[in-house]
C-alpha positions as CSV (number, residue, x, y, z in Angstrom):
1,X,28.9,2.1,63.2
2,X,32.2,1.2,63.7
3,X,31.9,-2.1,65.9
4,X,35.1,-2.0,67.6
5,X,33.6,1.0,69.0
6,X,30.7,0.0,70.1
7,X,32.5,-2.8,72.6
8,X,34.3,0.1,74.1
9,X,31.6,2.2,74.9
10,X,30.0,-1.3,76.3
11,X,32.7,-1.7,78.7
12,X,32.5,2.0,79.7
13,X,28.8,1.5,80.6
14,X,28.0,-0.2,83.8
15,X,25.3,-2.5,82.4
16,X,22.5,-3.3,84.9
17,X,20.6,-7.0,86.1
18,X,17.7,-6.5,83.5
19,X,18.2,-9.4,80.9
20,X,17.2,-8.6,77.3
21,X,14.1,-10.8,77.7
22,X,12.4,-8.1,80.2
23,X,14.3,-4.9,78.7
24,X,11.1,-2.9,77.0
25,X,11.5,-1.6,73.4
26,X,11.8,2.4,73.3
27,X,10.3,4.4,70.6
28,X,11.2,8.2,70.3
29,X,8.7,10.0,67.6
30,X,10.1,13.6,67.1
31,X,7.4,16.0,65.6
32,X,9.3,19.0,63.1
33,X,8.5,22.5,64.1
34,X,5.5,21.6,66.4
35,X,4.8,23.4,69.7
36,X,2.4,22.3,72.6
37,X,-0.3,24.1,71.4
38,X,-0.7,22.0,68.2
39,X,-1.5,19.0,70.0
40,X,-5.1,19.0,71.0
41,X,-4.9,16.9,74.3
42,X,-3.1,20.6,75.8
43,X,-5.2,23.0,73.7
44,X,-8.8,23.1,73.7
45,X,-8.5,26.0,71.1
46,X,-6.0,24.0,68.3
47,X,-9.2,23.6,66.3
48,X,-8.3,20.0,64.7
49,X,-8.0,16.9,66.6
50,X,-5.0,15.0,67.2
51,X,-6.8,11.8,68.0
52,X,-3.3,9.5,67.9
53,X,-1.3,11.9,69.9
54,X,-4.6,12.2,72.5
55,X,-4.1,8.9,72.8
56,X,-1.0,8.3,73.7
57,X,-1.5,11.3,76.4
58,X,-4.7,9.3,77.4
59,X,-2.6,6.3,78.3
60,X,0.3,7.7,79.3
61,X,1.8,11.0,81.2
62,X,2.0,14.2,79.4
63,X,4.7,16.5,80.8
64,X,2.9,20.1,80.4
65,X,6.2,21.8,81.1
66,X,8.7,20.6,78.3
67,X,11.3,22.4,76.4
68,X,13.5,21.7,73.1
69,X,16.7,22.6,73.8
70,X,16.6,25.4,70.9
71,X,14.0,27.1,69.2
72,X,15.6,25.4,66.0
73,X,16.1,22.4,64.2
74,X,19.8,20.0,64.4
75,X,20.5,21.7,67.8
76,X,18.1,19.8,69.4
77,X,18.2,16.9,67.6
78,X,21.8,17.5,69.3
79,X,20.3,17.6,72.5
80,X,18.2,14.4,72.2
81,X,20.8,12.4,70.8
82,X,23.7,13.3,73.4
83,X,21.9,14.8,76.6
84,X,24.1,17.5,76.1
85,X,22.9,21.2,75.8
86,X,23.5,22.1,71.8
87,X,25.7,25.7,72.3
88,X,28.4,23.2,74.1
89,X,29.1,21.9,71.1
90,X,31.0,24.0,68.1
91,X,27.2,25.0,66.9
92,X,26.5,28.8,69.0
93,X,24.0,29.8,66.7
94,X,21.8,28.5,63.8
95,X,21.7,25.1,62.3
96,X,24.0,22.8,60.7
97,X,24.2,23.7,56.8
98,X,23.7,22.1,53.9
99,X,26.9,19.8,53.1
100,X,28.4,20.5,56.7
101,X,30.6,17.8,58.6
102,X,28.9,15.9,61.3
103,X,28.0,18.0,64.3
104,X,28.3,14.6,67.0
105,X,31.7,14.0,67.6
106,X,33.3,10.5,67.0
107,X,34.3,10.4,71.0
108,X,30.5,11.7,71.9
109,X,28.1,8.7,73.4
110,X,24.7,8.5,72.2
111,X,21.6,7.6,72.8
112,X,21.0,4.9,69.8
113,X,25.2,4.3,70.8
114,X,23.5,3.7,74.9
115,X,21.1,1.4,73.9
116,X,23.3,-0.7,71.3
117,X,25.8,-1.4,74.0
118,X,22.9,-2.8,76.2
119,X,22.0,-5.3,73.5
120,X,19.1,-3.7,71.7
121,X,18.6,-3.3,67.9
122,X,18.6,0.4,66.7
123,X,16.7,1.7,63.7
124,X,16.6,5.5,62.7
125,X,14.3,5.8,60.0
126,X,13.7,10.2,59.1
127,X,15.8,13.5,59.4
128,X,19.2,13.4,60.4
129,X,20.2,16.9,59.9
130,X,23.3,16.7,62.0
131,X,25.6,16.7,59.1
132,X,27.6,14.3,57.3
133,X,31.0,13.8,56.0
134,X,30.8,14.2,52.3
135,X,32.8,12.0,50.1
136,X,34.9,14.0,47.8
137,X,36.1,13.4,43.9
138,X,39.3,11.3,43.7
139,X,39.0,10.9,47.7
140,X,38.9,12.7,51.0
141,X,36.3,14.6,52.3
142,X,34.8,17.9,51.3
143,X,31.9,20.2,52.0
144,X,31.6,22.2,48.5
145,X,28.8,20.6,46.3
146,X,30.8,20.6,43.2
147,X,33.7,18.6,44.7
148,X,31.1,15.4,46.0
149,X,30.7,11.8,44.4
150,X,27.2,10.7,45.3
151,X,28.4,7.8,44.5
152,X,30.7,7.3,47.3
153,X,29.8,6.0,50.6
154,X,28.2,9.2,53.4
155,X,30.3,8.9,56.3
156,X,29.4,10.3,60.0
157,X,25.4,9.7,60.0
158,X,23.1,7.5,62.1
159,X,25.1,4.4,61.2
160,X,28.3,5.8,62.5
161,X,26.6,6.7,65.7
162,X,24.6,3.8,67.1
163,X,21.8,2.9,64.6
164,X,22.0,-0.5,62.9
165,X,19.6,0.6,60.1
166,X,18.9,4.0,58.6
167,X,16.6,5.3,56.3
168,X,15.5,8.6,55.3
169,X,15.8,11.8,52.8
170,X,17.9,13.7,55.7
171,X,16.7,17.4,55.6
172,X,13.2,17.2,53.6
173,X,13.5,20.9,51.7
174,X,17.4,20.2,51.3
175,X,19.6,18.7,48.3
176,X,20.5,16.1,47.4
177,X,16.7,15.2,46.7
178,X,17.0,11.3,47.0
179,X,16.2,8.1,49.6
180,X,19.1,7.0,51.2
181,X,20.0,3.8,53.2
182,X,22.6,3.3,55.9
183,X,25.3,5.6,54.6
184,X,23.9,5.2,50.3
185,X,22.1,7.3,48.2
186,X,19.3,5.4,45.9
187,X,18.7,6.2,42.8
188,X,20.8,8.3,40.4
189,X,20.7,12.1,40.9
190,X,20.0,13.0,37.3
191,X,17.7,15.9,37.8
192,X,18.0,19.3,39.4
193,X,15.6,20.8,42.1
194,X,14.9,24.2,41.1
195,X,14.8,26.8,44.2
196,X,11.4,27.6,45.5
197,X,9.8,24.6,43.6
198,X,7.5,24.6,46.7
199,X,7.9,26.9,49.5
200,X,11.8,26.6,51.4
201,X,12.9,24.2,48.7
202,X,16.2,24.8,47.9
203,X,17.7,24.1,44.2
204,X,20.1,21.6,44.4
205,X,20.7,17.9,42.8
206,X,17.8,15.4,42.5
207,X,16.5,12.1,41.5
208,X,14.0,12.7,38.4
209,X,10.6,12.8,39.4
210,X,11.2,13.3,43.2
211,X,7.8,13.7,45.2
212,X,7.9,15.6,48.1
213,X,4.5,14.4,49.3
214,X,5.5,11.2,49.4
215,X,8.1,11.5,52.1
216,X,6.2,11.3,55.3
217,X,3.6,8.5,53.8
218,X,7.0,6.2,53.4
219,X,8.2,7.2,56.8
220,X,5.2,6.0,57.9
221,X,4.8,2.8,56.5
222,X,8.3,1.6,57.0
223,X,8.0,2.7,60.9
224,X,4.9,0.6,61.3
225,X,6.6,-2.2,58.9
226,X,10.0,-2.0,61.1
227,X,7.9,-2.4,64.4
228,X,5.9,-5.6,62.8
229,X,9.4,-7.1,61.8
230,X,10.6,-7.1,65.4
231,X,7.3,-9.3,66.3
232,X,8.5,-12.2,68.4
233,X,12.1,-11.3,68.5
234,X,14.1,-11.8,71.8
235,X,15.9,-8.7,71.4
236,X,14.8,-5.6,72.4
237,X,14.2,-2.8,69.9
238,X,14.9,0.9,70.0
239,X,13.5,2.6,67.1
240,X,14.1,6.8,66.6
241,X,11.1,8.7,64.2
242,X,12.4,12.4,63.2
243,X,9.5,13.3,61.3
244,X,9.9,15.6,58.5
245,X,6.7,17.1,59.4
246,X,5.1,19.6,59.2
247,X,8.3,21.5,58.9
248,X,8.5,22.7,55.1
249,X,8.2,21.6,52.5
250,X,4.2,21.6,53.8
251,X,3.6,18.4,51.4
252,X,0.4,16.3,52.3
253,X,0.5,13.0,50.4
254,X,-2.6,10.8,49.1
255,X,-6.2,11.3,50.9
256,X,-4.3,13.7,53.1
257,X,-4.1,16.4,50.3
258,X,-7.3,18.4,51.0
259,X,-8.8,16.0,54.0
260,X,-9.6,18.9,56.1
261,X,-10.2,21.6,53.3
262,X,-8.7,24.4,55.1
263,X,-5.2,24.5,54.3
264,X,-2.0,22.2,53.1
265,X,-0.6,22.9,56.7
266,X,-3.4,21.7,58.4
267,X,-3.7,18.8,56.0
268,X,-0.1,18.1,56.9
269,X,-0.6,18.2,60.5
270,X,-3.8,15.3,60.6
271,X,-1.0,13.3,58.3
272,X,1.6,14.0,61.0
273,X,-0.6,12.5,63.3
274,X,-1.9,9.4,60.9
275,X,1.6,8.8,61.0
276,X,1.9,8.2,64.9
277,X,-0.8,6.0,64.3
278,X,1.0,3.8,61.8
279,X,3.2,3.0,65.2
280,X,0.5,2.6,67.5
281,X,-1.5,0.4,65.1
282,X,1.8,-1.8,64.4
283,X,2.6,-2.4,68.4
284,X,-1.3,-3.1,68.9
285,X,-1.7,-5.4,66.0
286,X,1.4,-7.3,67.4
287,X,0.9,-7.7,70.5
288,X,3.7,-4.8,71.3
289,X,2.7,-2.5,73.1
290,X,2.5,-2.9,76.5
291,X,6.3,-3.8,76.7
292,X,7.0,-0.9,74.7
293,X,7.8,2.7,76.3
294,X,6.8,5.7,73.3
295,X,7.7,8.7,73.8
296,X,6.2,11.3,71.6
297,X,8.0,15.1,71.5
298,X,8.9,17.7,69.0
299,X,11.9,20.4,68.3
300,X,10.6,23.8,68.3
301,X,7.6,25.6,68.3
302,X,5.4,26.1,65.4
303,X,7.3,28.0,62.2
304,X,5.0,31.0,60.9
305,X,5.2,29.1,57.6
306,X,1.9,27.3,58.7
307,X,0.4,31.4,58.1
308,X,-1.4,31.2,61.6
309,X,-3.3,34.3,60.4
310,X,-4.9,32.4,58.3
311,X,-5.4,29.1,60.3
312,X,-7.1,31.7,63.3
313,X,-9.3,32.6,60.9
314,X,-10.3,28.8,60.4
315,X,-10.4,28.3,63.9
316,X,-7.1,26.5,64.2
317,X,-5.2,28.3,67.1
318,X,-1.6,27.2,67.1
319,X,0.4,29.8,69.1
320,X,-2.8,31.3,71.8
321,X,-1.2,30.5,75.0
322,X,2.7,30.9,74.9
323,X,4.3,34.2,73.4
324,X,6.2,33.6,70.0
325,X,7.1,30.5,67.8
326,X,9.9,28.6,66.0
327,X,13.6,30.0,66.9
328,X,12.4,32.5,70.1
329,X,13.4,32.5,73.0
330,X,10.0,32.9,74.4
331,X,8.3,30.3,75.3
332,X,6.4,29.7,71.9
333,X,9.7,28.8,70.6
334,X,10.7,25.7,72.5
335,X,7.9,24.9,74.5
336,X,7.0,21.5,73.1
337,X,4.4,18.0,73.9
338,X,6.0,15.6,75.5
339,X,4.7,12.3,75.7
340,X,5.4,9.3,77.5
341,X,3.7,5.9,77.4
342,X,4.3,2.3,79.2
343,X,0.8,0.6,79.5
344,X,1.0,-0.9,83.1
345,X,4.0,0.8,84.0
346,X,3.1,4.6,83.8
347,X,0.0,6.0,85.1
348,X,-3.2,6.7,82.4
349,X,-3.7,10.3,81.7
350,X,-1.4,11.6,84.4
351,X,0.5,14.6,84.1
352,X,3.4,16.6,85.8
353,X,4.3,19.9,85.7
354,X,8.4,19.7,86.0
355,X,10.2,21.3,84.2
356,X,12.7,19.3,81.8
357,X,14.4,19.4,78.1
358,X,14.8,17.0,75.7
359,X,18.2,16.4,77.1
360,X,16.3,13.9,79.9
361,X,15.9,11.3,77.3
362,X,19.3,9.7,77.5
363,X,19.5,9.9,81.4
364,X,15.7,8.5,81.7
365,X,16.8,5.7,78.8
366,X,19.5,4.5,81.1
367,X,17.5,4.7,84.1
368,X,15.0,2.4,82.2
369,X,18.0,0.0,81.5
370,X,19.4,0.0,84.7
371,X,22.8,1.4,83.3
372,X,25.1,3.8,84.3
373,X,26.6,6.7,82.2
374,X,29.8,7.7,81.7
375,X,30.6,11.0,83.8
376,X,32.0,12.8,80.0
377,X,28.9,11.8,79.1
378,X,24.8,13.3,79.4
379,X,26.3,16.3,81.0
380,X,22.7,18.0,81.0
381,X,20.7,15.2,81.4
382,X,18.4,13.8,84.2
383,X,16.2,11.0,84.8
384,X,12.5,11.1,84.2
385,X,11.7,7.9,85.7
386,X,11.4,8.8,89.3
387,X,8.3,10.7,88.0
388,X,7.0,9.0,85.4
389,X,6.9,6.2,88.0
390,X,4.8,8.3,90.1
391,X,7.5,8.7,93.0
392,X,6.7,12.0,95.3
393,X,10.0,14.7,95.3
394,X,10.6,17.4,97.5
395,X,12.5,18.9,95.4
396,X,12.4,19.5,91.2
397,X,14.4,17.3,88.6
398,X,16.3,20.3,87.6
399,X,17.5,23.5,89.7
400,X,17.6,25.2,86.7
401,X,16.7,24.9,82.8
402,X,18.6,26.6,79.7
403,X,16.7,27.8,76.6
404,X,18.6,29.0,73.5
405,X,17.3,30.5,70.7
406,X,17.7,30.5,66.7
407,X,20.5,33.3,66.7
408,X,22.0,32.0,69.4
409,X,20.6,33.9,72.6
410,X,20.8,32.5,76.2
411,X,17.6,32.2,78.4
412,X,17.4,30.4,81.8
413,X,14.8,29.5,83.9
414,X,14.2,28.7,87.6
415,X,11.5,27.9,88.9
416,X,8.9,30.1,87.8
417,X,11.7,32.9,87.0
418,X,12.9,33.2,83.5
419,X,15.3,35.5,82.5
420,X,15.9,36.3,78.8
421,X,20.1,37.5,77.5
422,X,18.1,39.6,74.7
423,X,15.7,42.4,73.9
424,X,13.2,41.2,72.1
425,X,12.0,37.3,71.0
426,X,15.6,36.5,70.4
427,X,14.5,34.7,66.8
428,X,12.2,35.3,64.6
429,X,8.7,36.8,66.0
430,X,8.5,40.6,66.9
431,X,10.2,42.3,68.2
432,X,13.5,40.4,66.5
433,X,16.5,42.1,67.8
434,X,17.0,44.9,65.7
435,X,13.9,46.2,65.8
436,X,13.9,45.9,70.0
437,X,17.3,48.3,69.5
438,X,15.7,50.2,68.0
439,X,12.8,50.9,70.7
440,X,16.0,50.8,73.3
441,X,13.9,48.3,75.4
442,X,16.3,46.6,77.7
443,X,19.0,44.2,77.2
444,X,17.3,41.6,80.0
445,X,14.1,40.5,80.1
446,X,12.8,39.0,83.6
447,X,8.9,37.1,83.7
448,X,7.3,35.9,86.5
449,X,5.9,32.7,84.3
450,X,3.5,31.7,87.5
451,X,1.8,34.5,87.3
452,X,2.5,35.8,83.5
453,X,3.1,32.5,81.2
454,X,2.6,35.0,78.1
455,X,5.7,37.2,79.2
456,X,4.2,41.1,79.1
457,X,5.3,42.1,81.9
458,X,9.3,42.8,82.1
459,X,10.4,42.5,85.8
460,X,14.3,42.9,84.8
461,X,14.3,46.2,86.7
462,X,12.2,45.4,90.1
463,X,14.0,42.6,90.7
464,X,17.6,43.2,90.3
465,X,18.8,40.2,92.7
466,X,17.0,37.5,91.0
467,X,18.6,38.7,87.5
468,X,21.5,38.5,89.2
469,X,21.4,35.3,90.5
470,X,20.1,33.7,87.0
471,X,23.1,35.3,85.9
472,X,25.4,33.5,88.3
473,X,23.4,30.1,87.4
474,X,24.1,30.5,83.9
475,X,27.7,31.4,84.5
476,X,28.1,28.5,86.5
477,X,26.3,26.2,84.2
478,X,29.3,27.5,81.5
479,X,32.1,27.2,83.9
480,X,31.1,23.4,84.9
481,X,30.2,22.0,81.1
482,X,27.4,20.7,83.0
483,X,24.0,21.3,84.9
484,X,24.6,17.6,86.9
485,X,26.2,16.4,89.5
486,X,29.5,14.9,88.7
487,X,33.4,16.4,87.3
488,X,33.6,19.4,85.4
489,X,33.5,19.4,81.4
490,X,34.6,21.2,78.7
491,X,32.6,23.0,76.6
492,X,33.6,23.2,73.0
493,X,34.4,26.7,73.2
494,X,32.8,29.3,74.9
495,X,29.1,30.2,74.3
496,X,30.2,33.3,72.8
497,X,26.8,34.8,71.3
498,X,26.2,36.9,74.7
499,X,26.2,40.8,73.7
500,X,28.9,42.5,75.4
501,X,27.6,44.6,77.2
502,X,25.8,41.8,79.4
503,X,28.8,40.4,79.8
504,X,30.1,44.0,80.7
505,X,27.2,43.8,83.5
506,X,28.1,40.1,84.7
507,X,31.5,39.5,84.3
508,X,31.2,36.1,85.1
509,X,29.8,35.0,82.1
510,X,32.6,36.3,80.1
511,X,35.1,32.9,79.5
512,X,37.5,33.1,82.7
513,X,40.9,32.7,80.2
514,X,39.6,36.0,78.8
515,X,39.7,37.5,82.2
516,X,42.5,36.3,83.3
């Protein structure tokens, strides 16, 4: 990243007393289409053990109340990264596409950006999938394949937001098929991916002989070989892990491939796990771990890819205790692990129920280093620390949380009250949003989650005050460009993806310049 940069945002943050010596390292792991329910430490019906992941909710507190920001991909990576809800920034609906331009903007703090400016060494070393800026032929900038030199320099990555080092393939099932380092490609793309070579492949440019189930066996090793490097180094490490699993394509590499001899999925998900364990094993091995804080997570629920009629049959129950999966809006679509460990400094096997997104990373990073953020800055974001210290509140971390699904529609929740901007899931389990037109259920949905956590029962018309007053928190949480305390912010337009004639019910969702 552009150092000049990085002194600015330095003298913007109001570092704290903690010296570098007594700063802990931070690891973030970040499972790939992976809902609570595929842990075994918060399902006693997943079927397969998680015995790394157990661990780490053994030692540490497991927050059983967690939510992605999306039920998709790069918007929460989005969220993670910025403590910012995704659908503030340009992306209202969907991911970021293959050759698009960075989704971060240049002016945007970050998390790897936060932690750089307090003195720490930052390594990302997995999927981006927040865009890049393409070099084009003869110069420039471009986002048509035919029009890119590969050979060029990759602008607007990890390295141009906070991370010293960077290594990764980006999007696993996405062209170009090739390593890259810091902002290179390796290799020469001499080859071309065919589409559907394995399932959600797309055709596209390659290296020759590219091996998909290779990827997260690297990732792994180079994690566990990046923690070992830092042994007896005075400065402080914070190392970022988006795993590429076991999002498609559903690769398992060496004694993985057929270990449990049901299925590639669930082969992939015991190598997702092995690969946690490359982590642990490095901080245990050198002496690293109890001046480390890991936090485990994932960003979105399970994708039906895994076939979980056939992984029920084996026993393996992925989605039993939340309604939907990956890109809903129910809670199967965002409801996600979430991990935190600090031997000595965070309780053993403790849990809370708040509620919180992945958005509290940044806040509860800053926290940790006794630094202030700027007030443009983290605009959804809250602190986990009070809690994962063990502090007694009176009242929760958050007055309210926002979900957002796949296609872009709006659910809140307070308290135990949800209320959903859409008939059906919102994404991509039934009834999608065509289909619940079709059975003219109605445009709100409104669950009691205390007393229905699978969301059958629709309260939207016996309770007509409390959808009102979500409404008015959601408007509110538009108008400010924040859900925390401090000035109001700008959203980068309006969250636009609200059917009219919700709007036409609550005006005040509608963007006030439109009413004006």
């Amino acid at each position: 990243m552009n150092r000049t940069r990085t002194l600015a945002i330095s003298m913007v943050l109001l570092t704290g007393t903690l010296s570098a010596k007594t700063n802990p390292n931070v690891i973030v792991i970040l499972g790939d289409d992976m809902g609570i329910d595929s842990v075994s430490a918060f399902n006693p019906r997943m079927g397969l053990k998680t015995p790394t992941i157990d661990r780490l909710a053994d030692e540490g507190m497991s927050f059983t109340d967690a939510h992605s920001t999306s039920g998709v991909c790069s918007p929460t990576r989005y969220g993670l990264l910025t403590g910012r809800y995704n659908w503030r920034s340009r992306l209202k609906r969907g991911i970021v596409g293959k050759w698009e331009r960075p989704l971060i903007a240049d002016s945007r703090l970050t998390l790897p950006e936060l932690f750089m400016a307090n003195g720490y060494a930052t390594c990302m070393i997995g999927k981006w999938h927040l865009g890049w800026h393409w070099t084009k032929k003869g110069g420039g900038v471009t986002q048509k394949l035919a029009e890119i030199d590969f050979t060029q320099p990759i602008k607007g990555g990890p390295n141009s937001h906070g991370f010293d080092y960077y290594y990764g393939d980006d999007v696993p099932n996405w062209p170009p098929y090739a390593w890259r380092e810091n902002e290179r490609l390796l290799g020469t793309l001499s080859a071309q991916m065919k589409q559907g070579a394995m399932v959600g492949v797309n055709a596209g440019p390659s290296v020759a002989d590219w091996d998909f189930s290779a990827v997260l066996l690297e990732y792994g090793k180079r994690c566990a070989d990046y923690v070992r490097g830092r042994k007896g180094k005075e400065q402080p490490f914070f190392l970022y892990f988006p795993m590429p699993s076991p999002h498609t394509p559903i690769a398992p590499g060496g004694k993985f491939n057929g270990i449990t001899g049901i299925s590639e999925y669930a082969d992939f998900l015991v190598e997702t796990d092995w690969a946690v364990g490359e982590i642990v094993k490095a901080l245990d091995e050198t002496g690293q771990a109890d001046n480390t804080v890991v936090i485990f997570t994932c960003d979105n629920g399970p994708s039906p890819k895994a076939d979980f009629a056939q992984l029920d049959q084996a026993g393996i129950h992925l989605n039993v205790n939340w309604r939907g999966w990956k890109a809903d809006a129910y809670e199967g679509g965002h409801r996600v692990p979430f991990i935190v460990r600090w031997p000595g400094q965070i309780k053993a096997n403790s849990r809370s129920d708040e509620t919180i997104t992945l958005t509290d990373i940044m806040a509860t990073c800053a926290d940790l280093l006794g630094t202030d953020l700027p007030v443009n800055a983290a605009e959804d974001s809250v602190s986990l620390l009070p809690v994962l210290r063990g502090e007694k509140r009176e009242k929760p971390l958050h007055d309210i949380v926002i979900h957002h699904s796949g296609s872009g529609h709006f659910a809140i929740r307070k308290s135990q009250w949800k209320l959903l901007l859409c008939r059906g899931s919102g994404g991509w389990s039934p009834p999608r949003e065509a289909e619940a037109a079709k059975k003219k259920l109605p445009m709100l949905q409104l669950y009691d989650l205390a007393s229905d956590p699978k969301e059958t029962e629709n309260l939207q018309a016996k309770h007509p005050g409390k959808v009102a007053e979500l409404a008015g928190d959601l408007a509110k949480a538009f108008r400010d460009g924040r859900t925390t305390p401090g000035p109001r912010q700008n959203n980068e337009g309006w969250p636009n993806t609200i059917p009219k004639p919700i709007v036409e019910k609550f005006p005040e969702l509608a963007d006030p310049k439109m009413k004006s």
